[in-house]
Wavefront OBJ file of the C-alpha trace (Angstrom):
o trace
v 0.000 0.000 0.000
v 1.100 3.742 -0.217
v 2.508 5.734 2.564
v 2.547 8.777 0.933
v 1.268 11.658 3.386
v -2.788 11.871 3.283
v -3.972 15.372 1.704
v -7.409 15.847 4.054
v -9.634 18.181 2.571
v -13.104 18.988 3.871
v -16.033 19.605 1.463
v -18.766 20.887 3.600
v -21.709 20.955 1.407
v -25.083 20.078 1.510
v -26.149 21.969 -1.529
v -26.973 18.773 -3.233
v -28.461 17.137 -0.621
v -31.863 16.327 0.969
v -31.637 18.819 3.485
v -29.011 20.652 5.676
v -26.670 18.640 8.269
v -23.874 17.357 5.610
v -22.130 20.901 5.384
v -21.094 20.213 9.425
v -19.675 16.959 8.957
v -16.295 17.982 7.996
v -15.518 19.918 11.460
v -17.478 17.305 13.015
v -15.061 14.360 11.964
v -12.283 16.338 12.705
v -13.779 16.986 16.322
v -14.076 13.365 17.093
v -10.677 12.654 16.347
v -9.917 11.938 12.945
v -6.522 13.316 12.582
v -4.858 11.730 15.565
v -6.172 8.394 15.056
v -4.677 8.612 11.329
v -1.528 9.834 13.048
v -1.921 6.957 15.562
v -2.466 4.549 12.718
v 1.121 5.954 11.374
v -0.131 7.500 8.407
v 1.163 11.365 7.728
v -1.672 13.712 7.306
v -1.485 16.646 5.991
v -4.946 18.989 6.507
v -6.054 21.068 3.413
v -8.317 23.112 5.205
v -12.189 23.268 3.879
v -13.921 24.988 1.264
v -16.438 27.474 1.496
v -19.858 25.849 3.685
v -22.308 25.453 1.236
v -25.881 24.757 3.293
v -29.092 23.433 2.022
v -30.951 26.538 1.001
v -34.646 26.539 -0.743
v -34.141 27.407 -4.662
v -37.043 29.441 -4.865
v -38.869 31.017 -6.769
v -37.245 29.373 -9.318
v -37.238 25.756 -9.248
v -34.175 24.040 -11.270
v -33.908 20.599 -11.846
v -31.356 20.125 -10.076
v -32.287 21.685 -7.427
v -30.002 24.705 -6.889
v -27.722 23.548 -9.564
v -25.773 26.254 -9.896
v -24.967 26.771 -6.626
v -24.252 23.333 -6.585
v -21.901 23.162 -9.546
v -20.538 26.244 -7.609
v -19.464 24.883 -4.626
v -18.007 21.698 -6.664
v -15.464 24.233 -8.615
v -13.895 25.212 -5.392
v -13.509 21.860 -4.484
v -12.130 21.077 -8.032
v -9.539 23.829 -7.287
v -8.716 22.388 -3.655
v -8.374 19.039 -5.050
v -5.494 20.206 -8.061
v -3.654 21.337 -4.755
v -3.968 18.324 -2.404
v -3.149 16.252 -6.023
v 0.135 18.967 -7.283
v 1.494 18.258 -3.708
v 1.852 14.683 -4.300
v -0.263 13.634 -1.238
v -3.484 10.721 -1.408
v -6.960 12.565 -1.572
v -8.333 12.178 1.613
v -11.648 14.030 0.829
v -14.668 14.690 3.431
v -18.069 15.666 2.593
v -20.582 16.752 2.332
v -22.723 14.940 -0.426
v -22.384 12.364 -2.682
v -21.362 15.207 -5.926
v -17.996 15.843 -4.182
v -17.067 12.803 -6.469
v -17.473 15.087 -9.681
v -14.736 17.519 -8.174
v -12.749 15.026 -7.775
v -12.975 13.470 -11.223
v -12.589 16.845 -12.587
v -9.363 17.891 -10.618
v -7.959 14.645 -11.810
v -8.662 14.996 -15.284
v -6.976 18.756 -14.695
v -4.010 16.292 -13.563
v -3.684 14.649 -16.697
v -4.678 11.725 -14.282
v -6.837 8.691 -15.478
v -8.896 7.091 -12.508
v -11.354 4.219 -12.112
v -14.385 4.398 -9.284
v -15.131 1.904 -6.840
v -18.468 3.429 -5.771
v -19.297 1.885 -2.235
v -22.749 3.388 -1.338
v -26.013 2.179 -0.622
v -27.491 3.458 -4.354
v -25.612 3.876 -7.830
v -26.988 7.538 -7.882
v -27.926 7.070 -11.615
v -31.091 9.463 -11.181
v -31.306 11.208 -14.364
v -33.338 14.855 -13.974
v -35.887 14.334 -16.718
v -36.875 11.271 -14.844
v -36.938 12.721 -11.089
v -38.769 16.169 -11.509
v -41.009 15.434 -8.225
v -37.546 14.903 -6.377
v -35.011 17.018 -8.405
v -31.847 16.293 -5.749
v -28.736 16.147 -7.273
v -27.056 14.181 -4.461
v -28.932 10.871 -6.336
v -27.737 11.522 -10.044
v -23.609 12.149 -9.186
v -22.604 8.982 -11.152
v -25.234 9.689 -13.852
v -23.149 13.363 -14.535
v -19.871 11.829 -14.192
v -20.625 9.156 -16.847
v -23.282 12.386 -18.848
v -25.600 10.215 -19.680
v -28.756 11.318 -21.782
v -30.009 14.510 -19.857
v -27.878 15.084 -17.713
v -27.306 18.828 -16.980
v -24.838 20.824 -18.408
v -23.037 22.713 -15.065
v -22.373 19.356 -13.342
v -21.675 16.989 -16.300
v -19.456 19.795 -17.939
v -17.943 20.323 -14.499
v -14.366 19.132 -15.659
v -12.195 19.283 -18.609
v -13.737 16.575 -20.500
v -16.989 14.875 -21.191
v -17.493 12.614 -19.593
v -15.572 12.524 -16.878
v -15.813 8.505 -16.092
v -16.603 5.659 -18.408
v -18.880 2.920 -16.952
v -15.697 0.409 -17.793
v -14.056 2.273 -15.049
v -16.695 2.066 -12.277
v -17.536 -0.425 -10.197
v -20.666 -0.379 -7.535
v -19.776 -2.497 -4.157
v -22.514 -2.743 -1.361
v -25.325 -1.684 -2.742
v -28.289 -2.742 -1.091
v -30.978 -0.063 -3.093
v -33.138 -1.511 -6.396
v -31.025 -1.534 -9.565
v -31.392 1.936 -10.739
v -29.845 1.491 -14.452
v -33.515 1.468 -16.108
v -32.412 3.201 -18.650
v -29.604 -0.074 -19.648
v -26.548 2.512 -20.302
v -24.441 1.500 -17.501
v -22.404 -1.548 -17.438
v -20.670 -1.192 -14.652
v -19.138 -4.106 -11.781
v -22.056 -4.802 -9.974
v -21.493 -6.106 -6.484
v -24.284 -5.672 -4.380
v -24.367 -5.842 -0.498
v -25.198 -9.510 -0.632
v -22.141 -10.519 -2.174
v -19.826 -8.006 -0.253
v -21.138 -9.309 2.487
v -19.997 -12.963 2.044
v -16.790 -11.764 1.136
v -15.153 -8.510 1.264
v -11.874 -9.117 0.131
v -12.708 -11.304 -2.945
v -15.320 -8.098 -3.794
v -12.576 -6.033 -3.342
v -9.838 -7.739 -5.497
v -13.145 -7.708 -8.620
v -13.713 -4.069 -8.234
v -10.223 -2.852 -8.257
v -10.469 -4.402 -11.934
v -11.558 -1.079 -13.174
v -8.579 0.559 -12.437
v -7.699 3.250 -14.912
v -3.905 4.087 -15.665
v -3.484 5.696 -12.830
v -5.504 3.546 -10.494
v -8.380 4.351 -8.489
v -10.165 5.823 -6.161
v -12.851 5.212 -3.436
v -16.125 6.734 -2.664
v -17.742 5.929 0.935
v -21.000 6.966 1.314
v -21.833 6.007 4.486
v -25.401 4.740 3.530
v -23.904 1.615 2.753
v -24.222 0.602 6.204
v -27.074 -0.998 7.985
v -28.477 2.110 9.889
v -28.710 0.286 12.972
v -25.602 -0.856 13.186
v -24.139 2.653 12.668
v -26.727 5.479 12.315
v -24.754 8.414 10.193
v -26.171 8.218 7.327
v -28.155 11.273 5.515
v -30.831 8.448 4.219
v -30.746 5.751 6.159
v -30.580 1.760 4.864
v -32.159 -0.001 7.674
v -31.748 -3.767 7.437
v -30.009 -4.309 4.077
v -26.526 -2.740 4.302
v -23.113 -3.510 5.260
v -21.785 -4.236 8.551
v -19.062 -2.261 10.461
v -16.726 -5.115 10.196
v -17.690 -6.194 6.919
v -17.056 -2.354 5.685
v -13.864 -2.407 7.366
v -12.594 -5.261 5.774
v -13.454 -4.210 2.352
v -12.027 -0.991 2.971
v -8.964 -2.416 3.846
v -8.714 -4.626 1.039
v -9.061 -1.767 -1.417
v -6.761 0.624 0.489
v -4.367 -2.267 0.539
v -4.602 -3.026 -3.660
v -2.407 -1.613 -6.344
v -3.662 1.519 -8.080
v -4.849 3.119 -4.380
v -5.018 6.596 -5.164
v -7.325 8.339 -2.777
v -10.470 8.175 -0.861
v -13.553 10.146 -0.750
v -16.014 9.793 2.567
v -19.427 11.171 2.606
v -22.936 11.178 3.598
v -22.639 11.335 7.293
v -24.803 13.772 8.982
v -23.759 14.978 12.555
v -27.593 15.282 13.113
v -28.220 11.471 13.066
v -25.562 10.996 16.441
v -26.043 10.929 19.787
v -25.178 13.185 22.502
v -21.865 11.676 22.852
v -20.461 11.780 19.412
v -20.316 7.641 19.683
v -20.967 7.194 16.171
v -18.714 9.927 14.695
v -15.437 8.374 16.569
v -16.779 4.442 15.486
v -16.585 6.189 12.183
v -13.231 7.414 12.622
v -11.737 4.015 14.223
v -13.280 2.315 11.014
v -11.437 4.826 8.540
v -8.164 5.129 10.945
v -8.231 0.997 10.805
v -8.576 0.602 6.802
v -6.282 3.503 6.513
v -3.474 2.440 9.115
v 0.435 1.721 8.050
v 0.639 -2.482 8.142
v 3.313 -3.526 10.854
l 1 2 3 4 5 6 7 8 9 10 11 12 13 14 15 16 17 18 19 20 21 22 23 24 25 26 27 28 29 30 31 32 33 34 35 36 37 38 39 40 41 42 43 44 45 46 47 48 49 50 51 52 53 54 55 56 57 58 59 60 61 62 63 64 65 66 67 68 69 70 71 72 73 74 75 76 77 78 79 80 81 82 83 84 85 86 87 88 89 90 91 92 93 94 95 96 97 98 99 100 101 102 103 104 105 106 107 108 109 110 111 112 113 114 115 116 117 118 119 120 121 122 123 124 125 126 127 128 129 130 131 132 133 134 135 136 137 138 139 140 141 142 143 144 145 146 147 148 149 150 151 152 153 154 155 156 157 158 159 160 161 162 163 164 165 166 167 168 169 170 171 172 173 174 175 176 177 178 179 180 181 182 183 184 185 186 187 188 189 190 191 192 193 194 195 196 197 198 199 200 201 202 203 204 205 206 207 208 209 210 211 212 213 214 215 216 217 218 219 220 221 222 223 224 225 226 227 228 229 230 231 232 233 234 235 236 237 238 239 240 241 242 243 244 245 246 247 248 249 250 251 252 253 254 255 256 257 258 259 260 261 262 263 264 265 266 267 268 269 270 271 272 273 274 275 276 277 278 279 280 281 282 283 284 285 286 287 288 289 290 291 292 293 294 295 296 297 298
């Protein structure tokens, strides 16, 4: 695995989102710990800062489809720019959302990079929403994979976020732990499929078959946090009760990937500081999980 120093950078948006709580999870990771326990799993850290908060607002009276997607495509530049800095300096994205879009800032700043990544998308959903399809529920924080790969409809400011269009070819993506209904009706997506039943059985081996669609210059990791059974850790924005990944389960697939060839950075989002308790319990098992999968070997 790489040891190169860890380039944090906080994205704390909800612009995209359901609702406002993602733009304080950021700070709130870094309150319960997560740079020490890095530092205590030997890994260097270096902290990028954060972008500029970016909090759920009400588009109106216009109603966009996205909704607020310029604001949204807004906040996503920034983080484009932050990212060609963490990337110039040589150090592994350690990104921290925020919402599920951060991904297309990342893609972008990449492609800036002259870099050529593949996506192991481990989330709950495949956030293949298309707009034209999802005007009663026009949030962008369900169609980031469908902009990456611009499929039919997809809008303009997110899809034409980076250099190039698109941004990610479904040969390049693979979707571990998904628990949600296949959300591909359209058929344009052949992606790796491995859904939380297989993870499940076996993290590793799901590991070693997503890592397959590794570009030239690897890959990279997106976490949304949904991807875990709500009630065994109760962060995420919109919860999966019942059907998702297990702590240890997650753990060991994170480790597996973090641990492959091609590693090149990982992107952690979806968990809302509103869903924990008084204590912060969930935020630091959070932390221990990333701190483990992320730790030096021996």
């Amino acid at each position: 695995m790489t040891t190169l120093p860890l380039g944090l950078l906080g994205v704390p948006s909800s612009a995209a989102a359901h609702a406002p709580g993602l733009e304080r999870a950021p700070a709130a990771l870094r309150a319960a710990g997560l740079v020490d326990a890095l530092g205590a799993a030997g890994r260097d850290v270096v902290d990028h800062g954060d972008t500029t908060p970016a909090r759920w607002r009400h588009d109106a009276p216009a109603r966009t489809v996205p909704h607020d997607v310029d604001r949204v495509a807004a906040a996503l530049q920034e983080a484009r720019a932050a990212m060609v800095d963490v990337l110039a300096a040589g150090h592994v994205p350690l990104v921290v959302g925020g919402e599920c879009t951060v991904m297309l800032a990342v893609l972008a700043a990449a492609a800036d990079a002259g870099r050529d990544l593949g996506v192991v998308y481990v989330d709950g959903g495949q956030d293949l929403h298309l707009p034209g399809d999802h005007t009663d529920e026009p949030i962008a924080d369900s169609m980031g994979v469908a902009h990456a790969l611009d499929l039919p409809g997809a809008h303009g400011a997110l899809a034409g976020l980076g250099p190039r269009r698109p941004l990610l070819t479904a040969d390049r993506l693979a979707f571990v732990g998904y628990a949600d209904e296949e959300e591909d009706v359209h058929g344009l997506v052949p992606a790796t499929r491995l859904p939380a039943s297989v993870v499940g059985t076996g993290p590793e081996a799901s590991a070693a078959d997503a890592v397959r669609v590794a570009g030239p210059d690897g890959f990279v990791v997106h976490l949304d946090v949904d991807v875990l059974d709500f009630f065994t850790l109760p962060l995420a924005d919109v919860p999966t009760y019942g059907r998702g990944l297990t702590p240890p389960v997650l753990a060991r697939l994170l480790r597996a990937l973090v641990r492959a060839d091609g590693f090149a950075g990982l992107v952690v989002v979806e968990a809302n500081p509103d869903r924990d308790d008084d204590a912060g319990t969930h935020l630091r098992a959070l932390v221990a999980l990333l701190a483990e999968a992320l730790a030096v070997d021996p």
